[in-house]
mmJSON file of the N, C-alpha and C atoms, coordinates in Angstrom:
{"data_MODEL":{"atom_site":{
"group_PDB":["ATOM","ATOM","ATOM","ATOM","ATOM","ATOM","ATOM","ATOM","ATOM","ATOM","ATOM","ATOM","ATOM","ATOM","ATOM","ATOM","ATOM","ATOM","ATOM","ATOM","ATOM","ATOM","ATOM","ATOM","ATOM","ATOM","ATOM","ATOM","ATOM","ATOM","ATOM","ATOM","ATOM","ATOM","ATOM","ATOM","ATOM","ATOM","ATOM","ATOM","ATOM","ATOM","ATOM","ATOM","ATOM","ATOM","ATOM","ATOM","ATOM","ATOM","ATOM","ATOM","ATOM","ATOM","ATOM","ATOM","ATOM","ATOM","ATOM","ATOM","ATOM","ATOM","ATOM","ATOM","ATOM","ATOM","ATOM","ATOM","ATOM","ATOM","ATOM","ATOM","ATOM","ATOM","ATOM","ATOM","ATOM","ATOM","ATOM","ATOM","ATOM","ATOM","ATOM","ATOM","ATOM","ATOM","ATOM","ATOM","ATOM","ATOM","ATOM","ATOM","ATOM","ATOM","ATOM","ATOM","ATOM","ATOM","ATOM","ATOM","ATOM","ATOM","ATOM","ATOM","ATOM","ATOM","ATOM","ATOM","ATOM","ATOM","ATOM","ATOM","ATOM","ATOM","ATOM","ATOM","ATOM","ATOM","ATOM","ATOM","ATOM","ATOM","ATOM","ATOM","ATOM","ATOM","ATOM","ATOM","ATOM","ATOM","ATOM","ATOM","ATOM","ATOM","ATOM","ATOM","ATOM","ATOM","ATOM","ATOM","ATOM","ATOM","ATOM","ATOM","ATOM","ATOM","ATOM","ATOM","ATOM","ATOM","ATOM","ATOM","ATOM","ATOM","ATOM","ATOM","ATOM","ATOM","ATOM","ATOM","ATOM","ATOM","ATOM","ATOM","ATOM","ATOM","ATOM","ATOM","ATOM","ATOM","ATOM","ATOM","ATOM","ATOM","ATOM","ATOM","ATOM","ATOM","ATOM","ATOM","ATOM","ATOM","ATOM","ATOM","ATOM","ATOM","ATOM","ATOM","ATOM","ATOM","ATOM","ATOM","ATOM","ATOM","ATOM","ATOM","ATOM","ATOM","ATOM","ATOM","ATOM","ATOM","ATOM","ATOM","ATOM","ATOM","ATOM","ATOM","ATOM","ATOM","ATOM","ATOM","ATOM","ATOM","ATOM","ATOM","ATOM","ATOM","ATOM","ATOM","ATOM","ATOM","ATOM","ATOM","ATOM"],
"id":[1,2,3,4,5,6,7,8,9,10,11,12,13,14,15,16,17,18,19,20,21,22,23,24,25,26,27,28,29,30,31,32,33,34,35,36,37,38,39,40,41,42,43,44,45,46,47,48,49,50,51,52,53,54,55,56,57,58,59,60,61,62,63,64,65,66,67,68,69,70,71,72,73,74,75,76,77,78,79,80,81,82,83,84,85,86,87,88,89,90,91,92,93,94,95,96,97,98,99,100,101,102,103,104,105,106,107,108,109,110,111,112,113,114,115,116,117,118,119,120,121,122,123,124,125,126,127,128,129,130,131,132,133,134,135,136,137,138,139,140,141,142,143,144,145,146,147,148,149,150,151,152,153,154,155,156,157,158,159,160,161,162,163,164,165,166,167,168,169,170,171,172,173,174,175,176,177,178,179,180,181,182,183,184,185,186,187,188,189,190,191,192,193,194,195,196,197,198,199,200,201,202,203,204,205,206,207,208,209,210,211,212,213,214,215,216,217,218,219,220,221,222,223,224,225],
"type_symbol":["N","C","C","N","C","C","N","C","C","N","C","C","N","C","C","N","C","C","N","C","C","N","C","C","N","C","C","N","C","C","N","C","C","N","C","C","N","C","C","N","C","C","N","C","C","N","C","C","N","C","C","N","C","C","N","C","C","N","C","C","N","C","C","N","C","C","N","C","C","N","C","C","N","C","C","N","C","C","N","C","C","N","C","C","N","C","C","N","C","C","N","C","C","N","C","C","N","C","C","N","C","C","N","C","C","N","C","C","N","C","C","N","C","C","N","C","C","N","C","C","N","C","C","N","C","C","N","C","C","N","C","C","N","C","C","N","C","C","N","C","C","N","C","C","N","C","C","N","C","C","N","C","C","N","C","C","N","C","C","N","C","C","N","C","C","N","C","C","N","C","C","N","C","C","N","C","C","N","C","C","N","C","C","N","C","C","N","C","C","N","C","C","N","C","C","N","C","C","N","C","C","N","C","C","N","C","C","N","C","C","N","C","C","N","C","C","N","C","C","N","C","C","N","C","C"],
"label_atom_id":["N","CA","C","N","CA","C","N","CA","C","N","CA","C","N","CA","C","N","CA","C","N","CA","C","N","CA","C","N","CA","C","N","CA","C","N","CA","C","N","CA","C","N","CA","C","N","CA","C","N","CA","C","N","CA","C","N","CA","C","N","CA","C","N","CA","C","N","CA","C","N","CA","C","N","CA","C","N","CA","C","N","CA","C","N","CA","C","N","CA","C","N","CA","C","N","CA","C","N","CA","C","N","CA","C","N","CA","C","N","CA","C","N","CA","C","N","CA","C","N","CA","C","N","CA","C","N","CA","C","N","CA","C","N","CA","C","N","CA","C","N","CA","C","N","CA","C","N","CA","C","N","CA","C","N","CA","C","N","CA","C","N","CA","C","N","CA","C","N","CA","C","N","CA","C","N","CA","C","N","CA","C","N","CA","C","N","CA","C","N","CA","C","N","CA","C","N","CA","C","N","CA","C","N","CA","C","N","CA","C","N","CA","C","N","CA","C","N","CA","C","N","CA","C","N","CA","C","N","CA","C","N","CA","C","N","CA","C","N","CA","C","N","CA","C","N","CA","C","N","CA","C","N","CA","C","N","CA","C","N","CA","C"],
"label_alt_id":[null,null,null,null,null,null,null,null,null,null,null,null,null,null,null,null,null,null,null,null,null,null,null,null,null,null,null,null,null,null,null,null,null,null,null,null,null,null,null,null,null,null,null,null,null,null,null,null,null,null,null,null,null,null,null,null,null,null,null,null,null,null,null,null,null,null,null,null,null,null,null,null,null,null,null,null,null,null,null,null,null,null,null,null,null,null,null,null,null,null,null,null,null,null,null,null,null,null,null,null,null,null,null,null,null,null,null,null,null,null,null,null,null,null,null,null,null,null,null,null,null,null,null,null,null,null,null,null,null,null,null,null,null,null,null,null,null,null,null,null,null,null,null,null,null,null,null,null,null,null,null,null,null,null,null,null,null,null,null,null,null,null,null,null,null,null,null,null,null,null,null,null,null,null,null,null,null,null,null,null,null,null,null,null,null,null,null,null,null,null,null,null,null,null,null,null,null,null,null,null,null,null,null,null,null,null,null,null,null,null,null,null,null,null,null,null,null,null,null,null,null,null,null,null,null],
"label_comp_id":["UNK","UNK","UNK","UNK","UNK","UNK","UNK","UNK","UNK","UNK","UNK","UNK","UNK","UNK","UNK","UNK","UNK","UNK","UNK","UNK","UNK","UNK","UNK","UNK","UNK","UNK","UNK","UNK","UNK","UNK","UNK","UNK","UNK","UNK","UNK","UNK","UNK","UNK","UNK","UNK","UNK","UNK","UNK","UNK","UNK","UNK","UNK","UNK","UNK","UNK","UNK","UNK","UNK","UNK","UNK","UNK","UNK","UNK","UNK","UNK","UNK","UNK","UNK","UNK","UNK","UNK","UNK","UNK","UNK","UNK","UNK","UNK","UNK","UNK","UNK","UNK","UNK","UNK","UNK","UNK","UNK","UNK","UNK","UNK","UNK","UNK","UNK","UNK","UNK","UNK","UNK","UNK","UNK","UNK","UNK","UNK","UNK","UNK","UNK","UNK","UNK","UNK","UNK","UNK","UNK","UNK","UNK","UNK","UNK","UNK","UNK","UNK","UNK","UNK","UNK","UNK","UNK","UNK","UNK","UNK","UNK","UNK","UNK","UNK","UNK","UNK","UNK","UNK","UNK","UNK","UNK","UNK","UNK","UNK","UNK","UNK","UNK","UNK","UNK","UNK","UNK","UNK","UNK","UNK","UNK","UNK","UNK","UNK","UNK","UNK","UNK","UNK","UNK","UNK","UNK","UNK","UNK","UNK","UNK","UNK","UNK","UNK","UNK","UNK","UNK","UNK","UNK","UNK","UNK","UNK","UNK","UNK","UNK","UNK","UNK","UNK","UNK","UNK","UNK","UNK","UNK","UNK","UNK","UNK","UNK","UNK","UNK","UNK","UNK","UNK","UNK","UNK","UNK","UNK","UNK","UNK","UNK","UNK","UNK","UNK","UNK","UNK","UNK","UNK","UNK","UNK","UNK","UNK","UNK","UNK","UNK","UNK","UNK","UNK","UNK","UNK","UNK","UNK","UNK","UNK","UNK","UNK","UNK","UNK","UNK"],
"label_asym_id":["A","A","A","A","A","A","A","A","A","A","A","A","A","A","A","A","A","A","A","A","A","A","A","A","A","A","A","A","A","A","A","A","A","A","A","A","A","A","A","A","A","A","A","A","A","A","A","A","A","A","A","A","A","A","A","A","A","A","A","A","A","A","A","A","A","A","A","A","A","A","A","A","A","A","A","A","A","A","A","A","A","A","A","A","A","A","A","A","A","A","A","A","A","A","A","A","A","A","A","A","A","A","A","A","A","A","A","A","A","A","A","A","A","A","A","A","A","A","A","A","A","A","A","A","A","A","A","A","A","A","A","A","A","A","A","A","A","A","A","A","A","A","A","A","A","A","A","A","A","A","A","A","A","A","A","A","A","A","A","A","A","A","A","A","A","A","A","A","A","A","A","A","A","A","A","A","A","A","A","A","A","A","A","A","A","A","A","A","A","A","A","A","A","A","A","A","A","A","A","A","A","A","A","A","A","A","A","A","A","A","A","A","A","A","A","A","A","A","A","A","A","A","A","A","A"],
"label_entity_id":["1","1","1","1","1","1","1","1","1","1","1","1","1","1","1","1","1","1","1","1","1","1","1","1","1","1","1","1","1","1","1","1","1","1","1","1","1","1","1","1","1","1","1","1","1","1","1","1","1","1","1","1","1","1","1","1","1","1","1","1","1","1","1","1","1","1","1","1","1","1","1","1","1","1","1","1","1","1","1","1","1","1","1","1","1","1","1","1","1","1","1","1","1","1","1","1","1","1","1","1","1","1","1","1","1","1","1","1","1","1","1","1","1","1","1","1","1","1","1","1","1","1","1","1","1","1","1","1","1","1","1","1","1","1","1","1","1","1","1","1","1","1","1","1","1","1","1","1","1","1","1","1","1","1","1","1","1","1","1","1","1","1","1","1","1","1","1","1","1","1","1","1","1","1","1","1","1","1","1","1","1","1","1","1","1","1","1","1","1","1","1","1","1","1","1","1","1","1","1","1","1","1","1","1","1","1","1","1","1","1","1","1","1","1","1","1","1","1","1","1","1","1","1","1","1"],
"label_seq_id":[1,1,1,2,2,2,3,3,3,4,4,4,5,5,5,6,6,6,7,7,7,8,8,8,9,9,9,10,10,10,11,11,11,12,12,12,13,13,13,14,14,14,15,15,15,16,16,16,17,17,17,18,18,18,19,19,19,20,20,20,21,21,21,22,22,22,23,23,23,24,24,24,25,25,25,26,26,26,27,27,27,28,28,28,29,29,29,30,30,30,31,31,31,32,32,32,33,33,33,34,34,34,35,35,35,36,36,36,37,37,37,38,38,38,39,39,39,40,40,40,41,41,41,42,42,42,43,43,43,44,44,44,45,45,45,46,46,46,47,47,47,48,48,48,49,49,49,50,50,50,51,51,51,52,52,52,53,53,53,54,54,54,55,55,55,56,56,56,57,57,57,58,58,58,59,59,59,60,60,60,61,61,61,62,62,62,63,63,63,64,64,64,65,65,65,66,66,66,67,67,67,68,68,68,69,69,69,70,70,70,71,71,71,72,72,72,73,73,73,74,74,74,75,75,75],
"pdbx_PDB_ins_code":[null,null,null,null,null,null,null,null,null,null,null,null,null,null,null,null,null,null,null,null,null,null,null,null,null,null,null,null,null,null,null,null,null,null,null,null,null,null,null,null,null,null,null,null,null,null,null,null,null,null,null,null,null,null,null,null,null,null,null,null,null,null,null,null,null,null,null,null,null,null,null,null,null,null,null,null,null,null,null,null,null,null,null,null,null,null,null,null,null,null,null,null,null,null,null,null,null,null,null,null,null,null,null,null,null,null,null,null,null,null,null,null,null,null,null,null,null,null,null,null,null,null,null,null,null,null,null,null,null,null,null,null,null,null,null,null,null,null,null,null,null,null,null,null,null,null,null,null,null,null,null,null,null,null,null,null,null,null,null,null,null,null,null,null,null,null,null,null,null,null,null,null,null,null,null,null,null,null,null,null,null,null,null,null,null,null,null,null,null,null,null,null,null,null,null,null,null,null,null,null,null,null,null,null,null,null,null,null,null,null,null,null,null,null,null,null,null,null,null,null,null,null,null,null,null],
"Cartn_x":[73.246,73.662,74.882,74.915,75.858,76.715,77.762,78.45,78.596,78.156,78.388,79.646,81.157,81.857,82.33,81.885,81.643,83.61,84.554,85.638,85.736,84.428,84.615,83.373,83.414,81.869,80.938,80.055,78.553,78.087,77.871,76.956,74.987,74.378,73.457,72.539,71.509,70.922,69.87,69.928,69.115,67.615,66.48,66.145,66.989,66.762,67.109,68.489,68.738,69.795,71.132,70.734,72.287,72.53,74.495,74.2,75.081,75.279,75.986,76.79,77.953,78.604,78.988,79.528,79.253,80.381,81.426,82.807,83.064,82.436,82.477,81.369,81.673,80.655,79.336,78.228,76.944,76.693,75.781,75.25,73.874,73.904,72.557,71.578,71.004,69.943,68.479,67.627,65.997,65.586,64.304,63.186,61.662,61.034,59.726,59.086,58.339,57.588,56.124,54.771,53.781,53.332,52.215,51.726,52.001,51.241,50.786,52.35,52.864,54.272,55.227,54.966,55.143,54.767,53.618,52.926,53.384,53.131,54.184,55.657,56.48,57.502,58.025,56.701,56.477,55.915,55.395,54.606,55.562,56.292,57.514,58.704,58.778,60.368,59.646,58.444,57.897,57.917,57.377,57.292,58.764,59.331,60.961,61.73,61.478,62.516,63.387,63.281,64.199,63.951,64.536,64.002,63.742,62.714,62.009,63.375,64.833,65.941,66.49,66.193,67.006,66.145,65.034,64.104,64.704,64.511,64.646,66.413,66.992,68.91,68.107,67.76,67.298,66.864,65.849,64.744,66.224,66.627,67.759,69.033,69.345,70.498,70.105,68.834,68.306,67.978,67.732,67.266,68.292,69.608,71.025,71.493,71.588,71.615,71.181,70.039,69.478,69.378,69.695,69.801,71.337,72.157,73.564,73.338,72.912,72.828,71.549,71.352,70.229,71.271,71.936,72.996,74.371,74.259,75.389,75.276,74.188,73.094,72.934,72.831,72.327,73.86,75.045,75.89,77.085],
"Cartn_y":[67.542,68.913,69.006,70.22,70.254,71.881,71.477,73.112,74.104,74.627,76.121,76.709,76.673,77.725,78.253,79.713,80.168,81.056,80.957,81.647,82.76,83.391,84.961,85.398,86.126,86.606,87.491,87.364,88.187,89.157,89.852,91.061,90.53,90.944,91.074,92.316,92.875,94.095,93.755,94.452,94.548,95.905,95.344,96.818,98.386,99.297,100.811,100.888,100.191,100.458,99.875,99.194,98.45,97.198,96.901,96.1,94.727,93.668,92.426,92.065,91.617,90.959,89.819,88.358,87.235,87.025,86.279,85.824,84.278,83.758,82.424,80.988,80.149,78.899,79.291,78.786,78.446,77.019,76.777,75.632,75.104,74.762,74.32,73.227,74.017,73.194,73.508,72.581,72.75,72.476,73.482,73.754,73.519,73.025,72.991,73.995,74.726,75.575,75.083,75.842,75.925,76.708,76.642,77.187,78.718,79.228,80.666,81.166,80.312,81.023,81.535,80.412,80.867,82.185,82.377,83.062,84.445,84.676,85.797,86.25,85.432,85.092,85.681,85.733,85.645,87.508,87.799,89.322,90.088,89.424,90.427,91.241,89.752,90.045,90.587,90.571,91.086,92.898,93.257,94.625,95.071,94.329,94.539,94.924,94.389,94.33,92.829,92.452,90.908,89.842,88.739,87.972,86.664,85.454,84.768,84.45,84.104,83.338,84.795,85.869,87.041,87.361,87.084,87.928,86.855,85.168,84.31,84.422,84.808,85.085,86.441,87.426,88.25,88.428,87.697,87.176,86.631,85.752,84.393,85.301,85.939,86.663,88.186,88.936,89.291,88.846,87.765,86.241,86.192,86.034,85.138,86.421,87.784,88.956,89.631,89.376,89.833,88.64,87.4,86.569,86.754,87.055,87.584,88.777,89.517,91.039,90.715,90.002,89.42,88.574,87.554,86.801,87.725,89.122,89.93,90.952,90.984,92.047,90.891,89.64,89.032,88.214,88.634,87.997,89.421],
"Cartn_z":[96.63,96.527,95.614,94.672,93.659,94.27,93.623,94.223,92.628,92.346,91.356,91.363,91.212,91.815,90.029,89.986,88.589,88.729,87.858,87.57,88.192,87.374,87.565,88.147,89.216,90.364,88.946,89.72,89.085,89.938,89.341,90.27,89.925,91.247,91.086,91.211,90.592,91.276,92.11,92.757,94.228,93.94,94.41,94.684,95.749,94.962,95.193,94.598,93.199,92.891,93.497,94.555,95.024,94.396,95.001,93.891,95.036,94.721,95.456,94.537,95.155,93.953,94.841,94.293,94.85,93.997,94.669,93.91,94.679,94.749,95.946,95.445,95.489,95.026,95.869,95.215,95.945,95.203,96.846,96.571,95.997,95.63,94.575,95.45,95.962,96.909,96.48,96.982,96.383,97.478,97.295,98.262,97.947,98.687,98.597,99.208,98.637,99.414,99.098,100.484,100.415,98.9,98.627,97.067,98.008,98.888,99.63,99.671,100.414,100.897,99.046,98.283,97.134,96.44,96.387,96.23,96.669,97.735,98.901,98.129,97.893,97.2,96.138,95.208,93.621,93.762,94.128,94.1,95.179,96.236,96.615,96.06,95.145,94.076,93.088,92.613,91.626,91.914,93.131,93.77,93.944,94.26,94.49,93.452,92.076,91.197,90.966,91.979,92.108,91.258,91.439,90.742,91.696,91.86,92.95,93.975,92.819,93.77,94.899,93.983,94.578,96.381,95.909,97.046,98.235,97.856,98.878,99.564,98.603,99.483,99.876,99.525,100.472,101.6,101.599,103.22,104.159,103.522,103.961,104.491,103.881,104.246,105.484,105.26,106.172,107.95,107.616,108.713,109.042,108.586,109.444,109.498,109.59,110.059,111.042,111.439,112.294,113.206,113.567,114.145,115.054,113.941,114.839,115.522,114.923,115.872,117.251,117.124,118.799,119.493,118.984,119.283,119.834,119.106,120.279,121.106,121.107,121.81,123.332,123.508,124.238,125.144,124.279,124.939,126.127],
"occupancy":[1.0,1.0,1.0,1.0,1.0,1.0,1.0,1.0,1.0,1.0,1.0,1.0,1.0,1.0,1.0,1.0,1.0,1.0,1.0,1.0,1.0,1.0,1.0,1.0,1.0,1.0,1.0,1.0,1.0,1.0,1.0,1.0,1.0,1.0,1.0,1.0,1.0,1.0,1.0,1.0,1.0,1.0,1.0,1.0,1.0,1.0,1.0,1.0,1.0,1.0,1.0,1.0,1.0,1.0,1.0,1.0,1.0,1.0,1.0,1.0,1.0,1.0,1.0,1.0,1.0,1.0,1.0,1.0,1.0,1.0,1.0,1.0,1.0,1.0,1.0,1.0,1.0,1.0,1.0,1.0,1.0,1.0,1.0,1.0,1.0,1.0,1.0,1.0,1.0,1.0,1.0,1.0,1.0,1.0,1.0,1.0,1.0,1.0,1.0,1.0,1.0,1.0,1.0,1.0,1.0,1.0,1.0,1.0,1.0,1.0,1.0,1.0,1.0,1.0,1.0,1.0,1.0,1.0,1.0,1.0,1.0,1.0,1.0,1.0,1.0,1.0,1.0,1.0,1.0,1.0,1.0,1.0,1.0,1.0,1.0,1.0,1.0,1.0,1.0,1.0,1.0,1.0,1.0,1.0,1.0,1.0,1.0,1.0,1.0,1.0,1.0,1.0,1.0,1.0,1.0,1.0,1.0,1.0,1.0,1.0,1.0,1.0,1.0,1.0,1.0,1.0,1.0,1.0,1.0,1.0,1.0,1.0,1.0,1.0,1.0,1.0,1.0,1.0,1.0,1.0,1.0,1.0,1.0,1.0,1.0,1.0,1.0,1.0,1.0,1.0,1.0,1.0,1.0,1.0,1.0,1.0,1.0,1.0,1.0,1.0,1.0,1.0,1.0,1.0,1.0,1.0,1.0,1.0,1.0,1.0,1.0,1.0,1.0,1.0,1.0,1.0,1.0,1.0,1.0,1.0,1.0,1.0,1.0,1.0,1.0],
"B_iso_or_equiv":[0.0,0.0,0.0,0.0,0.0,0.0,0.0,0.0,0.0,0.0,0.0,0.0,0.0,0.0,0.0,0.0,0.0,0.0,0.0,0.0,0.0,0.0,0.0,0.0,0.0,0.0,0.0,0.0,0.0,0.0,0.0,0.0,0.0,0.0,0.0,0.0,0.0,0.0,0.0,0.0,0.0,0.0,0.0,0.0,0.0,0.0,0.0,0.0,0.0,0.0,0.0,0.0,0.0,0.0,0.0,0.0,0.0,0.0,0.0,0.0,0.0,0.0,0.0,0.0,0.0,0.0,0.0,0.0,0.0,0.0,0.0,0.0,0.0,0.0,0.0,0.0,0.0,0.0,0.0,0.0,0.0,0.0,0.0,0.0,0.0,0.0,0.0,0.0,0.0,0.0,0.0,0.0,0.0,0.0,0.0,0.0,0.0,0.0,0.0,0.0,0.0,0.0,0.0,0.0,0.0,0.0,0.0,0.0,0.0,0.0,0.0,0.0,0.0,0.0,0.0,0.0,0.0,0.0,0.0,0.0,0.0,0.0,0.0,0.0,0.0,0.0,0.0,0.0,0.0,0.0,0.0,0.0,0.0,0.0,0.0,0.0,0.0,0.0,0.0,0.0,0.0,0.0,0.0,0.0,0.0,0.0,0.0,0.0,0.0,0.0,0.0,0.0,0.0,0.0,0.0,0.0,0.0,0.0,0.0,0.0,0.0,0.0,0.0,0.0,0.0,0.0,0.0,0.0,0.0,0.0,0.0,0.0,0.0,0.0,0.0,0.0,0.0,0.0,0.0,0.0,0.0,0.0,0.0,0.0,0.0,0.0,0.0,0.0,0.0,0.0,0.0,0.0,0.0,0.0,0.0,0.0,0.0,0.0,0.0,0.0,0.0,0.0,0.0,0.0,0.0,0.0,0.0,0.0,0.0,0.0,0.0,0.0,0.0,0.0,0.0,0.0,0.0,0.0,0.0,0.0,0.0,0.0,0.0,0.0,0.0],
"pdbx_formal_charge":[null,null,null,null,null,null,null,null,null,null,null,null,null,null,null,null,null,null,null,null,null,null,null,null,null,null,null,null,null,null,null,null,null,null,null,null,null,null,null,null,null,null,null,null,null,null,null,null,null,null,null,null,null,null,null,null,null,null,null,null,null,null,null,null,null,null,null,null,null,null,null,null,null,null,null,null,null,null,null,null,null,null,null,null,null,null,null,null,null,null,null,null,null,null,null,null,null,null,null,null,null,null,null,null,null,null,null,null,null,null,null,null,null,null,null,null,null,null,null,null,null,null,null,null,null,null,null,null,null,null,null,null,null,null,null,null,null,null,null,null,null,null,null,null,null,null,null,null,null,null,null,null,null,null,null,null,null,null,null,null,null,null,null,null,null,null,null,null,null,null,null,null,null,null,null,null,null,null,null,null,null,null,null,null,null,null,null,null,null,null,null,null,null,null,null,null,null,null,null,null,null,null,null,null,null,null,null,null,null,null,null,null,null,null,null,null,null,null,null,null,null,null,null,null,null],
"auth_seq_id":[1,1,1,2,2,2,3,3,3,4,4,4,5,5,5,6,6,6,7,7,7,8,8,8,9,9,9,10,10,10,11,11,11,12,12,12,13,13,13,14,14,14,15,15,15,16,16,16,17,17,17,18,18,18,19,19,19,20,20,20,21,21,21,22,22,22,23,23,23,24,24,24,25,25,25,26,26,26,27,27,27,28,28,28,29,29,29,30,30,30,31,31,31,32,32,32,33,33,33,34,34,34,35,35,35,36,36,36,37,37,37,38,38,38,39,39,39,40,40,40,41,41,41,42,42,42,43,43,43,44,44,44,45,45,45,46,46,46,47,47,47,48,48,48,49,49,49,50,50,50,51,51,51,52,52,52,53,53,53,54,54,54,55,55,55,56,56,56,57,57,57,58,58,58,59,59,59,60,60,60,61,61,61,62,62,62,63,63,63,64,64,64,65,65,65,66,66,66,67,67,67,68,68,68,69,69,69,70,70,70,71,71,71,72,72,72,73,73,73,74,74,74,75,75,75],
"auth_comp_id":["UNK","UNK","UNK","UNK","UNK","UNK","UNK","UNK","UNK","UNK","UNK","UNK","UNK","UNK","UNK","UNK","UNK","UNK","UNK","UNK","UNK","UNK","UNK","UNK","UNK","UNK","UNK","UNK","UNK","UNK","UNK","UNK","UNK","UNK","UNK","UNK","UNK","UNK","UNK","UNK","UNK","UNK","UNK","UNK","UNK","UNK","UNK","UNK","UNK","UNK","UNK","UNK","UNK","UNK","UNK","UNK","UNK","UNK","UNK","UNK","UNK","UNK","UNK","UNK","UNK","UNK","UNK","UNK","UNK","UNK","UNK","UNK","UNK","UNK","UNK","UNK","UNK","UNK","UNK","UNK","UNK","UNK","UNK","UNK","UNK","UNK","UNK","UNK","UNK","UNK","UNK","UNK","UNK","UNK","UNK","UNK","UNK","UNK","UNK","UNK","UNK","UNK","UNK","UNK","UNK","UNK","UNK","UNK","UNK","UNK","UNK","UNK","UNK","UNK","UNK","UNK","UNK","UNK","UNK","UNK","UNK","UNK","UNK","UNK","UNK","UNK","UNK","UNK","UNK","UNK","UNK","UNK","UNK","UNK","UNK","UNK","UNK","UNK","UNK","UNK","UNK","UNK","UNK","UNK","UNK","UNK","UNK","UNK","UNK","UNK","UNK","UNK","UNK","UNK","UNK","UNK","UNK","UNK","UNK","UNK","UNK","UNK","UNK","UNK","UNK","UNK","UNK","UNK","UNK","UNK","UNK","UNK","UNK","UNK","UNK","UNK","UNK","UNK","UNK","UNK","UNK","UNK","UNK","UNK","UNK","UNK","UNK","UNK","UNK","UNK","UNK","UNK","UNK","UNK","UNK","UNK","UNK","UNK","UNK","UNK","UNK","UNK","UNK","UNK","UNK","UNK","UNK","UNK","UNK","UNK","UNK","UNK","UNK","UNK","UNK","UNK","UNK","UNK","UNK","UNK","UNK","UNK","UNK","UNK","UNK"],
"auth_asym_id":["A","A","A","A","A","A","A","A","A","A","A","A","A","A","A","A","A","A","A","A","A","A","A","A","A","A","A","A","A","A","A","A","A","A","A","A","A","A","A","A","A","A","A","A","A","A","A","A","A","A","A","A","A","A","A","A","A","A","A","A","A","A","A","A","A","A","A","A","A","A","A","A","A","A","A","A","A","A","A","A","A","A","A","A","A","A","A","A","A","A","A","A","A","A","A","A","A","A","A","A","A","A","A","A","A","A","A","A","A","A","A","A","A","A","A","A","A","A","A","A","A","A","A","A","A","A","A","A","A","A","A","A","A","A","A","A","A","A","A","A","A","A","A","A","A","A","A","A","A","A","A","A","A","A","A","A","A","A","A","A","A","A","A","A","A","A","A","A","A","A","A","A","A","A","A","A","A","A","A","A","A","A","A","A","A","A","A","A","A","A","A","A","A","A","A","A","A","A","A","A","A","A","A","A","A","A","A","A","A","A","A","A","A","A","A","A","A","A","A","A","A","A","A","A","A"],
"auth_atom_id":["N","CA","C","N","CA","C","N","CA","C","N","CA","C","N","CA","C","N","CA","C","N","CA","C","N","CA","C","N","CA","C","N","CA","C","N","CA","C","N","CA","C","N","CA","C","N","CA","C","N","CA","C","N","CA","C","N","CA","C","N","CA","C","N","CA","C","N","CA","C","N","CA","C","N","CA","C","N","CA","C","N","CA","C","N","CA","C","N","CA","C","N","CA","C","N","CA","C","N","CA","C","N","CA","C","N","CA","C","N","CA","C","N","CA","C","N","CA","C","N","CA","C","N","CA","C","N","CA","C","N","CA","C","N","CA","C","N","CA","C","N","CA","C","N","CA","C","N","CA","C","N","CA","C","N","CA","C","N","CA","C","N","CA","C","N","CA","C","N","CA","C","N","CA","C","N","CA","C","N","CA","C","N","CA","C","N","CA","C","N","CA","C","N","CA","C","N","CA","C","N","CA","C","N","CA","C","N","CA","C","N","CA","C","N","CA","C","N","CA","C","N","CA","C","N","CA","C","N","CA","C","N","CA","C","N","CA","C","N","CA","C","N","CA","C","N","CA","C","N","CA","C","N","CA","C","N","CA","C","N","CA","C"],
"pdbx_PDB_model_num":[1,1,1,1,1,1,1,1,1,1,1,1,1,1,1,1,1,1,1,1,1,1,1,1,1,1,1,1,1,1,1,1,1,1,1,1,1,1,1,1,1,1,1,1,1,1,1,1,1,1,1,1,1,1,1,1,1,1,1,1,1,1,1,1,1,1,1,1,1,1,1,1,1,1,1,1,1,1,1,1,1,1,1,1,1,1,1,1,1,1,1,1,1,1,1,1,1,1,1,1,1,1,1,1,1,1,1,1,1,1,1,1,1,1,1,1,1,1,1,1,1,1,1,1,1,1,1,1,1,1,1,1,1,1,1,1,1,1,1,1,1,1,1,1,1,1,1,1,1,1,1,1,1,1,1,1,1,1,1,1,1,1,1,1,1,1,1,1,1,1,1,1,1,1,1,1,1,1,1,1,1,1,1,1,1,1,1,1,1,1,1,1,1,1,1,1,1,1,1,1,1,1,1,1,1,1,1,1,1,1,1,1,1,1,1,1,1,1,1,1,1,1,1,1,1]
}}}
């Protein structure tokens, strides 16, 4: 694993016009996916506007979101 930490943050666009901006290192990790799950992937961000990395921090950041809000709902 390699760390990215870029000077100056980037914005990204999001579908409906929003936007992220990211001022912090990421890490440069690789994934294997199924061809299907790919696939899924590829025609989401495509329908979306995104681009394949955008949709997957999407899903990903969705996922560890809604994992906390059950996590404080339950405590």
């Amino acid at each position: 694993m390699t760390l990215a930490c870029p000077l100056v943050g980037y914005i990204r666009s999001l579908a409906m016009g929003s936007l992220w901006v990211y001022n912090g290192c990421m890490v440069n990790f690789n994934l294997r996916l199924p061809d299907d799950l790919h696939e899924a992937i590829k025609a989401a961000a495509e329908r979306e506007g995104r681009s394949r990395h955008g949709q997957i921090l999407w899903y990903l950041r969705r996922a560890v979101e809604n994992g906390e809000r059950r996590s404080a709902q339950e405590a």
